[in-house]
C-alpha positions as CSV (number, residue, x, y, z in Angstrom):
1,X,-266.9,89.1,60.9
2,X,-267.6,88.5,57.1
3,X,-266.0,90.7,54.3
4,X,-268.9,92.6,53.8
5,X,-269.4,93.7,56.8
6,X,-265.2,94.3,57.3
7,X,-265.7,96.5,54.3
8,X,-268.5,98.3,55.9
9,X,-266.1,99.5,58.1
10,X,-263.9,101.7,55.8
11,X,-263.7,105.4,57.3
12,X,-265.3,104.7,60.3
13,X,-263.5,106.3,63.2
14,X,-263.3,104.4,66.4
15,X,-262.9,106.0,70.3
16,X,-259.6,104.8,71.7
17,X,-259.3,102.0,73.9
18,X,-258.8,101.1,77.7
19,X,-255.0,101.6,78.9
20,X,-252.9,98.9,78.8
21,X,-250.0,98.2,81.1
22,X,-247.3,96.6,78.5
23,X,-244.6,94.5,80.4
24,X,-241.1,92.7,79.3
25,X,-242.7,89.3,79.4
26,X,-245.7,90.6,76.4
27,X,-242.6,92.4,74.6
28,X,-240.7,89.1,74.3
29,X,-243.7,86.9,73.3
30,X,-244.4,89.0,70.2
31,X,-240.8,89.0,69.1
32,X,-241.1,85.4,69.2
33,X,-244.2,85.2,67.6
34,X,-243.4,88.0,65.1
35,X,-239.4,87.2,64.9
36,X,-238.4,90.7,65.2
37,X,-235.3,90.3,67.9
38,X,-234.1,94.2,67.5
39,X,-231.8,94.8,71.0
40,X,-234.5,97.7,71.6
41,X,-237.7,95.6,72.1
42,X,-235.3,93.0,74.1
43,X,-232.5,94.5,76.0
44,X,-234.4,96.0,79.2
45,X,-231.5,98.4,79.8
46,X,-231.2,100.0,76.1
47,X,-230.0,102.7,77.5
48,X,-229.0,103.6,73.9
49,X,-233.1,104.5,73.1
50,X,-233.8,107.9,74.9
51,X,-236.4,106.2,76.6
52,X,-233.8,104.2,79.0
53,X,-235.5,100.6,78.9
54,X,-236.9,98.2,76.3
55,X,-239.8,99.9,73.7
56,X,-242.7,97.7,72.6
57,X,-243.2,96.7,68.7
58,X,-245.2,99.1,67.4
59,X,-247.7,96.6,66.7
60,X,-247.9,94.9,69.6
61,X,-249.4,97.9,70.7
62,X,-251.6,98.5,68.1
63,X,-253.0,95.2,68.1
64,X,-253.5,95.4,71.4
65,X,-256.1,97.9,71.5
């Protein structure tokens, strides 16, 4: 996709994607690629985070869209 037509794309509203089932081996290839090592994307038993187990990046899910 060229510039122009990337720019094209301002304010255009897109319909959300298919589901996607995240797992523990996806999480720890983007903190490799990405080097964000935070104990909460890692540790599969944070039981610190009130969700009780690992949490995606942010944009891992985002970019996975």
């Amino acid at each position: 996709m060229d510039l122009a037509t990337l720019r094209s794309q301002i304010g255009r509203s897109y319909p959300p994607g298919e589901w996607l089932q995240v797992n523990q081996e996806m999480i720890q290839q983007f903190s490799d690629l990405t080097g964000d090592r935070q104990w909460i994307h890692l540790d599969e038993n944070a039981g610190e985070s009130s969700f009780g187990s690992a949490i995606a990046h942010g944009l891992l899910v985002i970019l996975k869209r």
